[in-house]
C-alpha angles and dihedrals in degrees: 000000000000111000116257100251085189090054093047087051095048085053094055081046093059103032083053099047089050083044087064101044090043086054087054084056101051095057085048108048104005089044108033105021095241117135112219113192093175103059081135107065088057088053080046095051097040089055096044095042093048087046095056087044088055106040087063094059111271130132135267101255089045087056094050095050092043090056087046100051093042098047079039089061094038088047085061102042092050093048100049106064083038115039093074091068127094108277092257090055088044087051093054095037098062098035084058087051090056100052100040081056095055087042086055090043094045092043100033103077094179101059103047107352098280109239088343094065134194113305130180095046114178109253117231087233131014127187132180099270135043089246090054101043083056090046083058096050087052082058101057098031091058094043086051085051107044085049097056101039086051087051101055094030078065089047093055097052093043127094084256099047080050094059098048076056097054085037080068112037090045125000087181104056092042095056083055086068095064099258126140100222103178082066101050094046087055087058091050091051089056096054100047084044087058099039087056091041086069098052081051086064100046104044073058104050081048100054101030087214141072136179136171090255091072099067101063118158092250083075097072093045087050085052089044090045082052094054105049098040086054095046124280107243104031128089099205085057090053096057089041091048093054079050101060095038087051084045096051093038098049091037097061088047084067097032091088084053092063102019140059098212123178085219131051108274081224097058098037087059085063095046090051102041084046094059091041084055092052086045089062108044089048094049114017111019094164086064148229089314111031116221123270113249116229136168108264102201 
């Protein structure tokens, strides 16, 4: 049986656009020390903003910084009343953000469609043919992601990037130094809302459809399991951590078309990713790519 090269492509799609949001989680948590626990609700607003941008007619790129600059905004609005609180209370306040806007989105017909959701949405890149029109998503996806990765890989080994690093590893001593950290963190917090804003747009260009239903809660702990299996802290291991769970996702899906298993390939994935997360955590806690060391201060 010849292997499915449009299946193989909608995996690197996928793997590439996770790649990205695990990459806005990583600033915000491997960089800067802040658990968010609704990275999902910045993919959610980044998809729906860049939707509504499109289907009226804009194009693509006005419907990616659109998504950016909104879920930038939201990123700070939501971080400043909470990002004074202790990082458990942080954790709980923006993982209840993210589900009371689903259920808005999912309630509210007249803003987003309500459970129905937005269709037809314009792609970034068609082609003639459905392969090429995935080998065009590939494009965009990849340069999305290499920008972004270069960005933040700058920001890391900048002054600036140094202080989010001495932010986490001790807020005290870097207000002693004379820094407002609230207000850094609050920064941190934009960007990686953005970044994830983006990946927002282009999860939607790709399906040409969302719904509320897309934007379950299970999507920020994926991002976090990404994360921690690729190495908290480098950006390199998040890219390389949304790799292996697509991998391992994807991977089962084809698994009952070469193999005769005893146990759903589906739910073996998750037995087995399971175990390679607790693996991890046991053994290697750093993860797969251990963070690069660099003078704080």
């Amino acid at each position: 049986m010849a292997f499915p090269i449009g299946y193989l492509l909608d995996t690197l799609v996928f793997a590439g656009i996770f790649g990205i949001l695990s990459l806005s989680l990583n600033i915000e948590f491997g960089h800067t020390g802040l658990p968010n626990f609704g990275k999902v609700a910045f993919f959610m607003i980044g998809a729906y903003t860049s939707a509504l941008i499109t289907l009226s007619g804009k194009p693509f790129i006005a419907g990616i910084t659109g998504a950016m600059i909104v879920s930038g905004i939201c990123g700070v609005l939501i971080s400043l009343p909470a990002i004074r609180l202790r990082e458990d209370y942080l954790a709980i306040t923006t993982l209840a953000f993210g589900e009371i806007l689903r259920l808005i989105l999912k309630n509210e017909e007249w803003i987003a469609g309500g459970v129905l959701g937005l269709k037809g949405i314009p792609e970034a890149l068609s082609l003639k043919g459905v392969q090429a029109t995935l080998y065009g998503h590939v494009v965009v996806v990849y340069i999305s992601l290499a920008i972004f990765f270069i960005f933040l890989r700058f920001l890391e080994k900048s002054p600036y990037g140094r202080l989010l690093k001495a932010i986490r590893e001790d807020e005290l001593a870097a207000q002693s130094f004379g820094k407002n950290t609230v207000f850094y963190k609050a920064q941190s917090f934009a960007i990686g809302s953005a970044v994830a804003g983006a990946a927002g747009s282009l999860y939607a260009q790709y399906l040409s459809y969302i719904g509320p239903d897309l934007f379950m809660p299970i999507v920020t702990f994926t991002v976090w399991a990404m994360l921690i299996i690729g190495g908290i802290g480098n950006y390199k291991g998040a890219i390389l951590g949304s790799f292996i769970y697509i991998g391992f996702e994807r991977g089962a899906r084809i698994m009952k078309d070469y193999l005769h298993l005893p146990v759903d390939p589906n739910n073996l994935m998750f037995i087995i990713f399971g175990l390679l997360l607790i693996v991890v955590l046991l053994f290697r806690p750093e993860g797969v790519l251990k963070e690069e060391k660099v003078k704080l201060l």
